[in-house]
C-alpha positions in Angstrom: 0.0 0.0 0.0 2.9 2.6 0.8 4.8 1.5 -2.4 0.9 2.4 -4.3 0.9 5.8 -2.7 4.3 7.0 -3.5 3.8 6.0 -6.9 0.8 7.9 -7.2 2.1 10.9 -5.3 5.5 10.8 -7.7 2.7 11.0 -10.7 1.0 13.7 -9.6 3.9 15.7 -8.7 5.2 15.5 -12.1 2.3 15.8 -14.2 2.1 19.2 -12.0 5.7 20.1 -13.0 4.6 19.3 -16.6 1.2 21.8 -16.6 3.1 24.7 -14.3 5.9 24.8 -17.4 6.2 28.8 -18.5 7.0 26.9 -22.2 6.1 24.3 -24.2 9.2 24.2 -26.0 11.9 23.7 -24.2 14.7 26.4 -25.6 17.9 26.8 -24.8 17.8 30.4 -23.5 18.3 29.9 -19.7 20.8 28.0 -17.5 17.8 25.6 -16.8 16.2 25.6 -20.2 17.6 21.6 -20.5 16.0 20.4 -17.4 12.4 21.1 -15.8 12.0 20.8 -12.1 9.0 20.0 -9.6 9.0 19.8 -5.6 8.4 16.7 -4.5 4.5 16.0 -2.8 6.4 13.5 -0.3 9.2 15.2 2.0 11.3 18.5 0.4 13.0 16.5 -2.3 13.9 17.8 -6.0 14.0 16.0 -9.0 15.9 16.5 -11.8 14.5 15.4 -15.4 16.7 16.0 -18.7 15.5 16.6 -21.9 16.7 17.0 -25.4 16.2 20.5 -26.2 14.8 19.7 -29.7 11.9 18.2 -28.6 9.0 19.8 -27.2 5.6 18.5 -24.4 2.4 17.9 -26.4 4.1 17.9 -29.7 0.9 17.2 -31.6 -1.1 19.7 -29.9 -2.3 20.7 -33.5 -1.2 18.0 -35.6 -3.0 15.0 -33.8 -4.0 16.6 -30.9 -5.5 13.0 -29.4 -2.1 11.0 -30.2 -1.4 10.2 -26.7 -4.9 9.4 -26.0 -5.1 7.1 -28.7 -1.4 5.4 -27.6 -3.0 5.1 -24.6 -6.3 3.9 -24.6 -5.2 1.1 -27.3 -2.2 0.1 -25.4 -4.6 -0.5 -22.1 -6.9 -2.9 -24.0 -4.2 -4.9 -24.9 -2.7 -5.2 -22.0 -6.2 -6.2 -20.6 -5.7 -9.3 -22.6 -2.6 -9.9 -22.2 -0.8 -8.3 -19.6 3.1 -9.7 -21.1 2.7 -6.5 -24.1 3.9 -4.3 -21.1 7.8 -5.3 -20.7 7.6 -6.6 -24.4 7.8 -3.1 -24.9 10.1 -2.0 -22.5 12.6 -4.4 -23.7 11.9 -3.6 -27.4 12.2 0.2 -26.3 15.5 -0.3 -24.7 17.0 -2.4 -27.8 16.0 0.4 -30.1 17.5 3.7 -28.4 20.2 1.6 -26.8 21.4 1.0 -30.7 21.6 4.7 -32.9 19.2 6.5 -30.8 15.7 6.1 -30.7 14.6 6.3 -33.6 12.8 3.2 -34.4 15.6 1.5 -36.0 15.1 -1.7 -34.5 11.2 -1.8 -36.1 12.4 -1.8 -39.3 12.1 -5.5 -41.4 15.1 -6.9 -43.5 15.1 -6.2 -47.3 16.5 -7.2 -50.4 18.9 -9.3 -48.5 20.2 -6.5 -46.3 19.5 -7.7 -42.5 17.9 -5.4 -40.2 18.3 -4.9 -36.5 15.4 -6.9 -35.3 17.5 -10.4 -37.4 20.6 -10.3 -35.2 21.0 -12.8 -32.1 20.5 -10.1 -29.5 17.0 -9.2 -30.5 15.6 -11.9 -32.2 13.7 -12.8 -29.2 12.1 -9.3 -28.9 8.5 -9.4 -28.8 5.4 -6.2 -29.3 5.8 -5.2 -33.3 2.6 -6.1 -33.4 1.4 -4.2 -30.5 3.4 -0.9 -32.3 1.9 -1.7 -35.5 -1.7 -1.6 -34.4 -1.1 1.6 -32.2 0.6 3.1 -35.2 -2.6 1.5 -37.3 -4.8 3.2 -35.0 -3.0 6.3 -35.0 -2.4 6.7 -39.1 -7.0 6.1 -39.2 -6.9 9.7 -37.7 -4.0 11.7 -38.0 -2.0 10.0 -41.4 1.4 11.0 -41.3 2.1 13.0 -38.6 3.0 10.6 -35.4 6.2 9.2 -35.4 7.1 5.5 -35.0 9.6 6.5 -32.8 7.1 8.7 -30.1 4.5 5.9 -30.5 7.4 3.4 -29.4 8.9 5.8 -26.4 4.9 6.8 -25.1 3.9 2.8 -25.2 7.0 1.9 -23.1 6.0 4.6 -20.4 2.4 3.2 -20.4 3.5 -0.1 -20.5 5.5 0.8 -17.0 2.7 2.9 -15.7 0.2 -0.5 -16.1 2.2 -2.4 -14.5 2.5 -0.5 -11.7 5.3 2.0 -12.3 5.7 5.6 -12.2 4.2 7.8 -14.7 7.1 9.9 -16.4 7.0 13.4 -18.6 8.1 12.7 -22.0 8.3 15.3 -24.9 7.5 14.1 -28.4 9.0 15.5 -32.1 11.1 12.1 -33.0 11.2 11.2 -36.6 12.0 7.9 -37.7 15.2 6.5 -39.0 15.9 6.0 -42.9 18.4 2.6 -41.6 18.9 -0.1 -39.4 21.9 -1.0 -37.4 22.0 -4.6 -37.4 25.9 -4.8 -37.0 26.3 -2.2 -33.8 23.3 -4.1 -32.3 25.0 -7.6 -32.9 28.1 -6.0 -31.1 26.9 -3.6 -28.3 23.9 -4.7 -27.2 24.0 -6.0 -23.5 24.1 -9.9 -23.3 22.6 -12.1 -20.2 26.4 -13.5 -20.4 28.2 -10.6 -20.6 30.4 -9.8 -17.1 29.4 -6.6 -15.0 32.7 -5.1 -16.7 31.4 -5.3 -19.9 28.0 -4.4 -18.9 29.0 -1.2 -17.2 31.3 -0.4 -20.4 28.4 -0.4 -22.6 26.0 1.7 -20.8 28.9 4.4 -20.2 29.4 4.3 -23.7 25.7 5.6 -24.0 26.5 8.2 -21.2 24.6 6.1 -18.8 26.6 5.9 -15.2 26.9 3.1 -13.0 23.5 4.6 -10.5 21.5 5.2 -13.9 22.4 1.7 -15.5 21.4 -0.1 -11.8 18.1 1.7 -11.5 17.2 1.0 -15.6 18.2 -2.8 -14.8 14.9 -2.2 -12.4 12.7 -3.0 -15.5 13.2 -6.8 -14.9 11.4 -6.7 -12.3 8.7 -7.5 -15.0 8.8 -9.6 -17.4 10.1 -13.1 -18.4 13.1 -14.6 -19.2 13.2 -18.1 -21.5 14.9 -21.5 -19.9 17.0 -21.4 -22.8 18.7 -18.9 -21.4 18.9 -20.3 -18.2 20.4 -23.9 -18.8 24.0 -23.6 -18.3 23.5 -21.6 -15.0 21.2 -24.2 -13.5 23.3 -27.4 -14.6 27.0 -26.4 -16.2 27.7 -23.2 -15.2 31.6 -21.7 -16.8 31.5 -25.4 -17.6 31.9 -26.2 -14.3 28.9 -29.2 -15.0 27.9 -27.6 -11.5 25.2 -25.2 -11.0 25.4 -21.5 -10.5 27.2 -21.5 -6.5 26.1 -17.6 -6.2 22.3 -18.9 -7.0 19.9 -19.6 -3.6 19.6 -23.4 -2.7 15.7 -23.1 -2.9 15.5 -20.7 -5.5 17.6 -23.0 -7.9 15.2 -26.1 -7.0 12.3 -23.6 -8.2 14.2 -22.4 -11.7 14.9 -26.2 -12.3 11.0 -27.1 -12.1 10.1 -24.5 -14.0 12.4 -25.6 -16.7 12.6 -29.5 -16.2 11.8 -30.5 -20.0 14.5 -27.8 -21.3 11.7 -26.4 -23.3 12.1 -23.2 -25.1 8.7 -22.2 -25.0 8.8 -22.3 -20.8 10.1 -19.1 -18.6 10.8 -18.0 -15.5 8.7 -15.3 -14.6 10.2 -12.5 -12.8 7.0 -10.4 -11.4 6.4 -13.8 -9.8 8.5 -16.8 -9.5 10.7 -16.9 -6.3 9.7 -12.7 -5.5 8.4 -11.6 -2.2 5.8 -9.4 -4.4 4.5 -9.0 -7.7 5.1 -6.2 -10.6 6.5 -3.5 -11.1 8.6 -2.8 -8.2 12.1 -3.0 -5.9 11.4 -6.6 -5.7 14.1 -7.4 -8.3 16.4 -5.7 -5.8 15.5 -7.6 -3.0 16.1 -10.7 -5.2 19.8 -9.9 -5.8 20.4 -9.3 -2.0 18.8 -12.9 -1.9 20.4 -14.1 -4.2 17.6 -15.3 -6.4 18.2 -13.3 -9.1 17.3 -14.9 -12.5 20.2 -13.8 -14.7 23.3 -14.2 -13.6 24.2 -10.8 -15.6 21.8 -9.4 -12.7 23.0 -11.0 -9.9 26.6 -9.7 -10.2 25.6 -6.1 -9.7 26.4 -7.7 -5.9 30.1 -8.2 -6.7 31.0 -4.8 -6.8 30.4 -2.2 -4.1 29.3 0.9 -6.7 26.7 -1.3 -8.2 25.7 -3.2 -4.7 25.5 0.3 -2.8 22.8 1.5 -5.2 20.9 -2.2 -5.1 20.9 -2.1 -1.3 19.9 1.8 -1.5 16.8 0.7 -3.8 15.3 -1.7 -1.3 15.4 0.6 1.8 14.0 3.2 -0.1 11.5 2.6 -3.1 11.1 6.3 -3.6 14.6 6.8 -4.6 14.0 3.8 -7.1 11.0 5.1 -8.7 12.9 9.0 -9.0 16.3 7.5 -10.4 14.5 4.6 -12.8 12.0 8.0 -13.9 15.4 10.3 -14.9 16.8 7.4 -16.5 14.2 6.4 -18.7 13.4 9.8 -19.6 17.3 9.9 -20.8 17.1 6.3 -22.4 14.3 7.6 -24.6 15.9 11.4 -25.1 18.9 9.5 -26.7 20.1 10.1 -30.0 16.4 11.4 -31.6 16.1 12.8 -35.1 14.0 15.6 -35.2 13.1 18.0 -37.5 12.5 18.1 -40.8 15.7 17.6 -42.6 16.4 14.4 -40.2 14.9 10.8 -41.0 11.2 10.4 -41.8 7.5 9.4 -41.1 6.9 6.1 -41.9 3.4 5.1 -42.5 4.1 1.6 -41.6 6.8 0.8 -38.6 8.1 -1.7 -40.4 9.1 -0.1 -43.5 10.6 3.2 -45.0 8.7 5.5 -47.2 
């Protein structure tokens, strides 16, 4: 019940900092014109929210005035039936500002024998294009276009995160969409459940993310599943040890090893659920890795280090820091490398596809 009301105070404290803005374009005139600030409803905290300076709040004011609307009311009947869109979309988000910006990159399909993002290892188990696409489809019935792939992508990730119990986040709009993929950066930089916390750490700072931003974003899998493919060699032959995982709890493995007894691709561990003291969105995940019940072991060694373990410990005593720091970050994550204007990418009419 406390987490519930802190949420919902964070929200309303920053949908206030959003209507009390003297602009709607955010300028670069004033020593503050790249951030916007609200006091905190809980305590005399200040948050700190960054921006990209090209984009501006309600975008679409006149263009498609009801774009968010529509985002959002679609997105929330989907999710009605089927609650596993919401980090579908987070993850796809992540994948596609995490590689060249966000800028829909990742959306795009392969052609004429040139691969696309979305065909290399690293996202080839990414799920929701055809969430996007019938948002998009929704979208193009009313306002044909004018709404970015991109914005549609970056509002549906913060509504996915809102549904499942997650803060509510300002996000400005004006992305265009990206005329290439990057299937060869995303094959090489992406994050991997077997990378080390070094490498991990080395990737996100090469995004400009430090190691308190990258800690708090890692919160997202605290919804969400993760395949027993994935999981095999940590349960049974872990560093080809043909021993399990020794940093994983006792019980916890015996509950990751019925869950995936037949080795089957199509079964999961579910992290909202399986082995966590609560369910969704939430510092849960956190309280896993002090547990040691984290599902991935890429996860679990953000305990080896002191930087990273301060900020894990720091999340479960206080859930309002979480929800503040994972806010700033994914308001960065989807500020990252946009194209805006009109000399920079495009509108595609279908996600999938350039014009």
């Amino acid at each position: 019940m406390l987490k519930k009301w802190i949420l919902i105070l964070f929200s309303v404290s920053v949908i206030l900092s959003v209507i009390t803005e003297d602009s709607t374009v955010i300028s670069s005139s004033s020593p503050t014109s790249s951030s916007f600030w609200f006091n905190s409803l809980v305590g005399d905290q200040t948050f700190t929210f960054s921006a990209n300076q090209s984009l501006e709040f309600d975008f679409y004011r006149n263009s498609c005035p009801n774009a968010e609307k529509i985002i959002r009311s679609t997105l929330s009947q989907l999710y009605d039936n089927e609650s596993a869109v919401a980090p579908a979309l987070v993850r796809l988000l992540f994948h596609d500002c995490f590689i060249g910006g966000c800028d829909a990159s990742v959306l795009l399909n392969s052609t004429n024998g040139v691969e696309a993002e979305k065909d290399v290892i690293p996202n080839q188990s990414l799920k929701g294009f055809d969430v996007v696409d019938n948002i998009k489809s929704r979208v193009e019935s009313v306002c044909p276009g004018v709404v970015s792939c991109s914005d549609i992508l970056v509002i549906a990730a913060r509504d996915s995160v809102v549904l499942s119990g997650g803060p509510f986040y300002p996000l400005p709009t004006g992305r265009r969409d990206s005329l290439v993929s990057y299937p060869q950066t995303a094959l090489m930089e992406l994050p991997a459940p077997t990378d080390n916390l070094s490498v991990i750490l080395a990737k996100f700072l090469q995004r400009n993310f430090n190691e308190q931003e990258t800690v708090s974003l890692l919160g997202a899998h605290s919804i969400g599943a993760v395949h027993c493919s994935f999981l095999t060699e940590r349960m049974s032959n872990f560093n080809g040890t043909g021993q399990p995982d020794p940093s994983v709890e006792r019980e916890f493995l015996k509950v990751m090893t019925r869950k995936c007894e037949n080795n089957s691709s199509s079964e999961f561990i579910d992290m909202k659920s399986d082995g966590a003291p609560e369910t969704g969105f939430g510092t849960h995940f956190y309280q896993s890795l002090i547990q040691n019940k984290s599902i991935l072991p890429s996860d679990q060694q953000l305990m080896t280090v002191e930087n990273t373990a301060s900020w894990v410990r720091a999340y479960v005593a206080n859930t309002f820091l979480f929800v503040k720091d994972f806010s700033n970050a994914m308001i960065k994550l989807s500020n990252n490398g946009v194209l805006t204007g009109p000399l920079m990418g495009q509108i595609r009419v279908h996600c999938s596809s350039t014009l």
